[in-house]
OpenMM code with the backbone's topology and positions (N, CA, C; nanometers):
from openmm import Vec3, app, unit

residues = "UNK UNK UNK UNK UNK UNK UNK UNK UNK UNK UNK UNK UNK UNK UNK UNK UNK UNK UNK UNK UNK UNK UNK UNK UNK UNK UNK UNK UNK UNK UNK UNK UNK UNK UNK UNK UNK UNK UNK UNK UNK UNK UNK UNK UNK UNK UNK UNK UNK UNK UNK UNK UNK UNK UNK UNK UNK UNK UNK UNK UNK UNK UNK UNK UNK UNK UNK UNK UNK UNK UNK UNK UNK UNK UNK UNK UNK UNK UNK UNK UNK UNK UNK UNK UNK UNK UNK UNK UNK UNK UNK UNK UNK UNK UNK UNK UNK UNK UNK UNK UNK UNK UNK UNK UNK UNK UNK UNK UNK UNK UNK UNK UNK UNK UNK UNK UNK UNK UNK UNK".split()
positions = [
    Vec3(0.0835, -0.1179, 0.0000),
    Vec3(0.0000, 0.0000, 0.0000),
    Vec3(0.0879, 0.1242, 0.0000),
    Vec3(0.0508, 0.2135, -0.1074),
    Vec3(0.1247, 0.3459, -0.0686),
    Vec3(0.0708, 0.4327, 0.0449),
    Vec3(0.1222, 0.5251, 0.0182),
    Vec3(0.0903, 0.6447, 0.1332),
    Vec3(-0.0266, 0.7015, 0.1032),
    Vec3(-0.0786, 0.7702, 0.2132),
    Vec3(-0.2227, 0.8433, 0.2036),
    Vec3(-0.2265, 0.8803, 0.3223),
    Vec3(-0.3212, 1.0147, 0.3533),
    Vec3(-0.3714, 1.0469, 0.4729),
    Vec3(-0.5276, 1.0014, 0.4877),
    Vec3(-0.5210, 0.9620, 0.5673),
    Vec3(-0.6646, 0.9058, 0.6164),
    Vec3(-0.7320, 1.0298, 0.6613),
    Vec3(-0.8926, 1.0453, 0.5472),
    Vec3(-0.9702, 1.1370, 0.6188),
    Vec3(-1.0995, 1.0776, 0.5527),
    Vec3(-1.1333, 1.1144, 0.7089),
    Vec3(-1.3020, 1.0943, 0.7692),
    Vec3(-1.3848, 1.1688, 0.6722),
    Vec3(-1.5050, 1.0915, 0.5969),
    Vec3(-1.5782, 1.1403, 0.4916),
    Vec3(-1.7048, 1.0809, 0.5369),
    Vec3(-1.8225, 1.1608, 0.5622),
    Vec3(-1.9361, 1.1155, 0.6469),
    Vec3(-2.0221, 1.1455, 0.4943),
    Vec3(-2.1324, 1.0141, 0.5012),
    Vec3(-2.2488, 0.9859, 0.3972),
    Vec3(-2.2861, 1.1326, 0.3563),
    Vec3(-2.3647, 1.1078, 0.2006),
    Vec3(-2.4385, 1.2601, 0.1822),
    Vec3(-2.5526, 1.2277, 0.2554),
    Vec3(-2.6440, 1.3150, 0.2880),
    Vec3(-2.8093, 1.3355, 0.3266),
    Vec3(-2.9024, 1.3604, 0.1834),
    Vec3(-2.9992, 1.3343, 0.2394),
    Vec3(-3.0995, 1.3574, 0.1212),
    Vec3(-3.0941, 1.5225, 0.0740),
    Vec3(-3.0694, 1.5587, 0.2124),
    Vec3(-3.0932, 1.7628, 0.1509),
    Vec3(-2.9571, 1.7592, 0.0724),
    Vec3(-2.8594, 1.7102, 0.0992),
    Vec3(-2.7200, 1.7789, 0.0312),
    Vec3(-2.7563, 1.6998, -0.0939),
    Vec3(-2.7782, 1.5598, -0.1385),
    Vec3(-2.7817, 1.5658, -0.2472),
    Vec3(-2.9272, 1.6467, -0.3420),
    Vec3(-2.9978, 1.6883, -0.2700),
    Vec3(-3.1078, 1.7684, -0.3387),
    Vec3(-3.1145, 1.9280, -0.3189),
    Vec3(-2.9767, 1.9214, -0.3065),
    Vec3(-2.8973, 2.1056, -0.2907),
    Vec3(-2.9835, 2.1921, -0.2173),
    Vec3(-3.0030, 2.1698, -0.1085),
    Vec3(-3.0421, 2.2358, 0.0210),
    Vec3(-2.9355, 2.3293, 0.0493),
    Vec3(-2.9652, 2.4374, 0.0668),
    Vec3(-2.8857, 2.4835, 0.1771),
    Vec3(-2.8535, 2.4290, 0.3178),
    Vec3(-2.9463, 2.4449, 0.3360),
    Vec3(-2.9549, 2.3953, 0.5492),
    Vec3(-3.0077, 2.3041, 0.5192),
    Vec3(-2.9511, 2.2018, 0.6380),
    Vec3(-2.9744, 2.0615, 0.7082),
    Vec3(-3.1272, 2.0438, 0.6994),
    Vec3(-3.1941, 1.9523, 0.6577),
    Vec3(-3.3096, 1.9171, 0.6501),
    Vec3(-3.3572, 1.8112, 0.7940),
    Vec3(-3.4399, 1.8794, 0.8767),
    Vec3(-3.4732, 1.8257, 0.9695),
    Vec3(-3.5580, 1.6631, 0.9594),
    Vec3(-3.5933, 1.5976, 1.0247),
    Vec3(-3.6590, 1.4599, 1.0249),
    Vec3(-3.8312, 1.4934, 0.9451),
    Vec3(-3.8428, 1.5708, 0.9938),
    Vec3(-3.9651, 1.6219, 0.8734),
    Vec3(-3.9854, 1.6536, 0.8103),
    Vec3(-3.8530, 1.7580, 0.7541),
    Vec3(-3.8782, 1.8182, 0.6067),
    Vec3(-3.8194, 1.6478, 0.4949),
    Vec3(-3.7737, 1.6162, 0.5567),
    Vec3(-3.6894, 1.5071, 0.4541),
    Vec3(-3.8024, 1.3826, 0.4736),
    Vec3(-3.8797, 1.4088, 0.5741),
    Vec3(-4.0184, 1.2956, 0.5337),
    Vec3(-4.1071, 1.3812, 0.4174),
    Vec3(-4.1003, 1.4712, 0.4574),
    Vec3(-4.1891, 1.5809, 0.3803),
    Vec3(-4.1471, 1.5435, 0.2150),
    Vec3(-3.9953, 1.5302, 0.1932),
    Vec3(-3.9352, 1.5578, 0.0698),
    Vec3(-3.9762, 1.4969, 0.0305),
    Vec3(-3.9858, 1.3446, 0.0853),
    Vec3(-3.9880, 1.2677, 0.0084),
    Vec3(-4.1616, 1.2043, -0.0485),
    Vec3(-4.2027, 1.2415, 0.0549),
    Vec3(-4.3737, 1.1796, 0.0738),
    Vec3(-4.4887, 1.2513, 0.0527),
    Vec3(-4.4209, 1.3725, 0.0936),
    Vec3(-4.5735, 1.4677, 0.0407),
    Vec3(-4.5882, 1.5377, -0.0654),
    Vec3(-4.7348, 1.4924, -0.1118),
    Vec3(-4.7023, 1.5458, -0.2339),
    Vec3(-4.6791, 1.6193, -0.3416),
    Vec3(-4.7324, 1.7579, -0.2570),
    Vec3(-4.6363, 1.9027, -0.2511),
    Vec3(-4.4976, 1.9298, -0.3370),
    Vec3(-4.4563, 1.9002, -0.2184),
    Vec3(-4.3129, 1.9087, -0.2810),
    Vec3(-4.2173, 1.7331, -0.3006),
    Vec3(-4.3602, 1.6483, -0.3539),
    Vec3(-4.2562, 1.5435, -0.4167),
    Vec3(-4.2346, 1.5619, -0.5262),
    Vec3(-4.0817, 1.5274, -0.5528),
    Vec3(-4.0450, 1.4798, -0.7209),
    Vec3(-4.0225, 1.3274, -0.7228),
    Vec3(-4.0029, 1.3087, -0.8926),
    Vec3(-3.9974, 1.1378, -0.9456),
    Vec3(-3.8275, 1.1960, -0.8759),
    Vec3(-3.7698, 1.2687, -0.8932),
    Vec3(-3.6317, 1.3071, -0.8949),
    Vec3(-3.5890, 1.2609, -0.7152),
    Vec3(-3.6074, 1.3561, -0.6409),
    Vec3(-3.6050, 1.3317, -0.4861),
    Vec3(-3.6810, 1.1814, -0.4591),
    Vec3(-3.7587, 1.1285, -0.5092),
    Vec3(-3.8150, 0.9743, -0.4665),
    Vec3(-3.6989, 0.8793, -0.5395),
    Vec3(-3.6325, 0.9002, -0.6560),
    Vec3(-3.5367, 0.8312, -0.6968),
    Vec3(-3.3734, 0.8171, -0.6323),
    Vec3(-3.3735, 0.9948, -0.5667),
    Vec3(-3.2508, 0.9932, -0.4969),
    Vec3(-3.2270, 0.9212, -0.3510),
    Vec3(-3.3822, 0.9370, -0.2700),
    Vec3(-3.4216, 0.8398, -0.1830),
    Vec3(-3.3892, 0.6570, -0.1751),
    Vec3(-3.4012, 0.6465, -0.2784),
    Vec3(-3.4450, 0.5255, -0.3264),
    Vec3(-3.2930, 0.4826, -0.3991),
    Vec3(-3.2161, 0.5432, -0.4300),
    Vec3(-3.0924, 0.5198, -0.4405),
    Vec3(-2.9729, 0.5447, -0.3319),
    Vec3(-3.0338, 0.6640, -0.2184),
    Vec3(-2.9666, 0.6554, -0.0778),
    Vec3(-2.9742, 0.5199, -0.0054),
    Vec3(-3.0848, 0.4702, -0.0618),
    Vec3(-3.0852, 0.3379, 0.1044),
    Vec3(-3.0342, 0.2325, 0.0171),
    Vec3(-3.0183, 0.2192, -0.1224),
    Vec3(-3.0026, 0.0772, -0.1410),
    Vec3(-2.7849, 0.1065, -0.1861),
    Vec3(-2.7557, 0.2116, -0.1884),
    Vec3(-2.6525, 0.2278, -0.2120),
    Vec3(-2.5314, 0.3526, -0.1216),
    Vec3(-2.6237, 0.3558, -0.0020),
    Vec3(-2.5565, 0.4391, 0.0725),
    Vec3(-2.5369, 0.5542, 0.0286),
    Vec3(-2.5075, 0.6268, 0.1262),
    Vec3(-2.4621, 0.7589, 0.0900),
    Vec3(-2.3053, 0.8270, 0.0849),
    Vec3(-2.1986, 0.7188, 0.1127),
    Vec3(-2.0908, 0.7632, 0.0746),
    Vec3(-2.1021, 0.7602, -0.0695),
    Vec3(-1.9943, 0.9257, -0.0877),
    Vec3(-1.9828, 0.9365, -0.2637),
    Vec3(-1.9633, 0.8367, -0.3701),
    Vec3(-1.8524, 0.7502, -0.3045),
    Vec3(-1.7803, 0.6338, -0.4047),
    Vec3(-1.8976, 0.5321, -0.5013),
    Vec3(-1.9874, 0.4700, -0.3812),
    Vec3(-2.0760, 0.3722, -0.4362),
    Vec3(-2.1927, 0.4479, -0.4695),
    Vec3(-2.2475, 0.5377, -0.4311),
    Vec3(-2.3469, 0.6457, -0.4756),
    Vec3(-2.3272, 0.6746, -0.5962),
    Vec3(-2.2098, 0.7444, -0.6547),
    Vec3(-2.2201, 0.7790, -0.7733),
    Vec3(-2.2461, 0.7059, -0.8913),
    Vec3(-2.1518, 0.5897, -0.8234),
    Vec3(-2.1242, 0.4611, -0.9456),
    Vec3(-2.2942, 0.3831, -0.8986),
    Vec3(-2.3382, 0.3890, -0.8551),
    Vec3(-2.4481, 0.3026, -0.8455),
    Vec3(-2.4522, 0.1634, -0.8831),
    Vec3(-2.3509, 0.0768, -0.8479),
    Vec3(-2.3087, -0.0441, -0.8839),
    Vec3(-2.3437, -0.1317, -0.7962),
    Vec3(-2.4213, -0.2245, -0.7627),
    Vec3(-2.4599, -0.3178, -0.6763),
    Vec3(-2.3100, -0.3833, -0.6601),
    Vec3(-2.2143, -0.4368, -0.7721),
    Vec3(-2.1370, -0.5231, -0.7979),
    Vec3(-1.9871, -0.4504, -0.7193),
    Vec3(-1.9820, -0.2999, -0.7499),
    Vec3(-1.9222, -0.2120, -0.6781),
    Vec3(-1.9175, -0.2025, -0.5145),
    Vec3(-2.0600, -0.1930, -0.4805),
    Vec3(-2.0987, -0.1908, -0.3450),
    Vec3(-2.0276, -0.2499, -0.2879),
    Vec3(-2.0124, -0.4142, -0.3294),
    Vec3(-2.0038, -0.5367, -0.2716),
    Vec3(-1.8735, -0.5334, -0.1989),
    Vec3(-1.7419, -0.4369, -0.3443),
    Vec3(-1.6499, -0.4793, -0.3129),
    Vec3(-1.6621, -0.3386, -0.2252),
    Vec3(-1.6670, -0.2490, -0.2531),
    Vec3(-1.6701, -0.1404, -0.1921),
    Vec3(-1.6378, -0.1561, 0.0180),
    Vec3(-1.7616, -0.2300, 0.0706),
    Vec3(-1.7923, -0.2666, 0.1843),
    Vec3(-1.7001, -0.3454, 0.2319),
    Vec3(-1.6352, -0.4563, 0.1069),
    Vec3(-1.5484, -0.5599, 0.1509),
    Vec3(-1.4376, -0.4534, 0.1960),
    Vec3(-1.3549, -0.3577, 0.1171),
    Vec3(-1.2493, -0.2805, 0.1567),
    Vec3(-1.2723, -0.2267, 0.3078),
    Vec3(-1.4021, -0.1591, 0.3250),
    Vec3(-1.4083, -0.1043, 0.4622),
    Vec3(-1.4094, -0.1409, 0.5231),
    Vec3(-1.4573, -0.2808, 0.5297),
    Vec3(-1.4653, -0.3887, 0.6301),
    Vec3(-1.2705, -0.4000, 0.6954),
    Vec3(-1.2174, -0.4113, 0.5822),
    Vec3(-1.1065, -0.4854, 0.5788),
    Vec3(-1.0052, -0.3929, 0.6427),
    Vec3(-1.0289, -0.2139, 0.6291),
    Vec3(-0.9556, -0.1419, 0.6293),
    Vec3(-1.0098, -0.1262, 0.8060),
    Vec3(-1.1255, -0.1712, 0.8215),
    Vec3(-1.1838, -0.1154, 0.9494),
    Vec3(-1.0532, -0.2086, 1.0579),
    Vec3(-1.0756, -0.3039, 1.0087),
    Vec3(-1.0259, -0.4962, 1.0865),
    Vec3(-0.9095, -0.3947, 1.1120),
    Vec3(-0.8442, -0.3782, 0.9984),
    Vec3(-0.6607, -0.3779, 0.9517),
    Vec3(-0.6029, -0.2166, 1.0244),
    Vec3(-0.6882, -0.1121, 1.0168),
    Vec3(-0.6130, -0.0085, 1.0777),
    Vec3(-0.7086, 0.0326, 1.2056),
    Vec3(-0.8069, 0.0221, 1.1874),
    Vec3(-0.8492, 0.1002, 1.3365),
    Vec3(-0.8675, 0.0149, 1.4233),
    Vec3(-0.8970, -0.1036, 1.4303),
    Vec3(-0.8776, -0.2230, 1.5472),
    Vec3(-0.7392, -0.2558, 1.5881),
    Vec3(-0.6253, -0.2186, 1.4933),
    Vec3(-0.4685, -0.2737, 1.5148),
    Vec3(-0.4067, -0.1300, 1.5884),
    Vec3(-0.5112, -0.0259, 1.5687),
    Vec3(-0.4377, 0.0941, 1.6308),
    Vec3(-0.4817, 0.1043, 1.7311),
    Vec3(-0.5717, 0.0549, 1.7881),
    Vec3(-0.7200, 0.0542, 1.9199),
    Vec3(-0.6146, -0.0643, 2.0622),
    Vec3(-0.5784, -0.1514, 1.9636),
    Vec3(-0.5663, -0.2675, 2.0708),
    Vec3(-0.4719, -0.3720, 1.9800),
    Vec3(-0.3817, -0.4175, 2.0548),
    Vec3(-0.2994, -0.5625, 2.0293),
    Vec3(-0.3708, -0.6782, 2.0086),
    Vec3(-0.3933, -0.6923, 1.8778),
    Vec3(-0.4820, -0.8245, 1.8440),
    Vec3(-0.3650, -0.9224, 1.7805),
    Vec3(-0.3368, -1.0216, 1.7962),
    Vec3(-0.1895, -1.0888, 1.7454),
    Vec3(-0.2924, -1.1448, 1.6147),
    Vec3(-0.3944, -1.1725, 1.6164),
    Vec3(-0.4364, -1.2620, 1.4992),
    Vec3(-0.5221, -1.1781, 1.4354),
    Vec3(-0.5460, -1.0914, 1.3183),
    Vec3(-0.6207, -1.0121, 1.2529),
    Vec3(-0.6735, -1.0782, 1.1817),
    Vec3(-0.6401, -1.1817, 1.1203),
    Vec3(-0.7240, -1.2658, 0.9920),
    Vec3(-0.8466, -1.3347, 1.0978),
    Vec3(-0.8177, -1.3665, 1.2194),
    Vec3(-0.9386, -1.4540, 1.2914),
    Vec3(-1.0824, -1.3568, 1.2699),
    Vec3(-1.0184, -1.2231, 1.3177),
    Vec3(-1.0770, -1.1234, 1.3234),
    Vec3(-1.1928, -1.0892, 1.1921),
    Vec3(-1.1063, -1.0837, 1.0853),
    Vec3(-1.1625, -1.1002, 0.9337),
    Vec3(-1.2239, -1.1725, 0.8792),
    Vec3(-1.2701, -1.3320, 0.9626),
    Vec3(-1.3015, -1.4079, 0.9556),
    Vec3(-1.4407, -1.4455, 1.0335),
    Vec3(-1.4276, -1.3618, 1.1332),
    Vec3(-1.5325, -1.3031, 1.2285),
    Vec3(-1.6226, -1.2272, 1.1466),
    Vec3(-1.5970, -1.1624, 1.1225),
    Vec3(-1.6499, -1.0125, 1.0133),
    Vec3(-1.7561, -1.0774, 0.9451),
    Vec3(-1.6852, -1.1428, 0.8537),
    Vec3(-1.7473, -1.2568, 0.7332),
    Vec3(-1.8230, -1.3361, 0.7847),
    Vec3(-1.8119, -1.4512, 0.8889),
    Vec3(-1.9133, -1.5026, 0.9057),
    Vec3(-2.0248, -1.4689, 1.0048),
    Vec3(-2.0056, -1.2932, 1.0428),
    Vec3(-2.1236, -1.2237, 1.1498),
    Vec3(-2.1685, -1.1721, 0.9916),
    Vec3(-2.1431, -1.1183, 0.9040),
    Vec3(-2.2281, -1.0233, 0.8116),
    Vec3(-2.3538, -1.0813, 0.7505),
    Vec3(-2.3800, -1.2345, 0.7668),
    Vec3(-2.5079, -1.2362, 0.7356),
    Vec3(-2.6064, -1.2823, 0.8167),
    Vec3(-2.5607, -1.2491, 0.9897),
    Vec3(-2.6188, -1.2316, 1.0858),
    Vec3(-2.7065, -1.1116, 1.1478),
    Vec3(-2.6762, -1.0287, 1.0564),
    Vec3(-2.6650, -0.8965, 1.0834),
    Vec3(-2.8153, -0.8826, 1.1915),
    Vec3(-2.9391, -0.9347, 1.1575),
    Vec3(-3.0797, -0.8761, 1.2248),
    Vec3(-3.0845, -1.0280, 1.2800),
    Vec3(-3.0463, -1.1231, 1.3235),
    Vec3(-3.0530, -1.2539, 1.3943),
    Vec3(-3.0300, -1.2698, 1.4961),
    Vec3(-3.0481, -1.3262, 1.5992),
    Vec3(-2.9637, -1.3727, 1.7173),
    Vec3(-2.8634, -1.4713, 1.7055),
    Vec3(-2.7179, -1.3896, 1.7236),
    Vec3(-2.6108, -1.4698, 1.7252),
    Vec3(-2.5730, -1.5438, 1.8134),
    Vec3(-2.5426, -1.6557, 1.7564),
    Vec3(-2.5166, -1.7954, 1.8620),
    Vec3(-2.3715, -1.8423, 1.8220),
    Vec3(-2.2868, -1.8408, 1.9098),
    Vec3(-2.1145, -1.8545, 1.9070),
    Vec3(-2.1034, -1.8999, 1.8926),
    Vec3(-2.1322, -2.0322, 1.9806),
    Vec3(-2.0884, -2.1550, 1.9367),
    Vec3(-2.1462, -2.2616, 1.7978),
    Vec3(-2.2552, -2.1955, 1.7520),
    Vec3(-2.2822, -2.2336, 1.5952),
    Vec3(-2.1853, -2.1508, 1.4956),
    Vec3(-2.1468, -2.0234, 1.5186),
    Vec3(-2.0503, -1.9534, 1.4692),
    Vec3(-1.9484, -2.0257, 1.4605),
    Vec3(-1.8690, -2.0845, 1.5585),
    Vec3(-1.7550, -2.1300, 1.5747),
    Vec3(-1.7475, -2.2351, 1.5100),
    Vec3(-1.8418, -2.3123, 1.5009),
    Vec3(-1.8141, -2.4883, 1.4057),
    Vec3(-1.8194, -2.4364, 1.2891),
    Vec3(-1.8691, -2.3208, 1.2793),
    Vec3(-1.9054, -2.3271, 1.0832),
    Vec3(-1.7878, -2.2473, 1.0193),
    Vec3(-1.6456, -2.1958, 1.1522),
    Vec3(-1.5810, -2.1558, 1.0837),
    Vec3(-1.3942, -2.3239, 1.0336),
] * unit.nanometer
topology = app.Topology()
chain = topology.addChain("A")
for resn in residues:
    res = topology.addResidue(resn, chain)
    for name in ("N", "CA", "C"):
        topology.addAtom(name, app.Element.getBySymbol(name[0]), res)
């Protein structure tokens, strides 16, 4: 890996990508999207492309399901590899990575360890 500075880049919102000035409160951005006032096909599409593709720039723009995939895999990986190794002495990072992978399609389940553990 080369060099880089690591900087913190937080999701767009529905107002920033629908060029708001000011922060759109929990109601105007129900509002945006639902009433039918001020709905567009435009703001219901940008909605609708926020939740299934997040709102960081990278996978947003590209709108790539196939992108996403790997997209998440990197953060995942970068999460494991620099901010857990800078947090705390973990001697085994791949266990860790391995953890990751087989919790991610646990995500809304009740996790059970020791079924975790045989299936790794």
């Amino acid at each position: 890996m080369g060099r880089y500075i690591p900087f913190r880049l937080h999701p767009f919102s529905l107002g920033e990508l629908a060029n708001r000035k000011a922060a759109l409160n929990p109601q105007e951005t129900m509002d945006l999207i639902f009433k039918s006032k001020s709905r567009s096909p435009k703001h219901l599409s940008m909605y609708e492309d926020l939740l299934l593709f997040g709102g960081f720039p990278s996978p947003y723009s590209r709108r790539s399901e196939q992108y996403l995939n790997i997209w998440h895999q990197e953060r995942v990986e970068k999460l494991i590899r620099e901010d857990l190794r800078d947090l705390s002495h973990i001697p085994v990072l791949g266990r860790l990575e391995m953890l990751a992978a087989l919790l991610r399609g646990t995500r809304w389940k009740l996790t059970e360890f020791g079924r975790t553990s045989r299936r790794s």
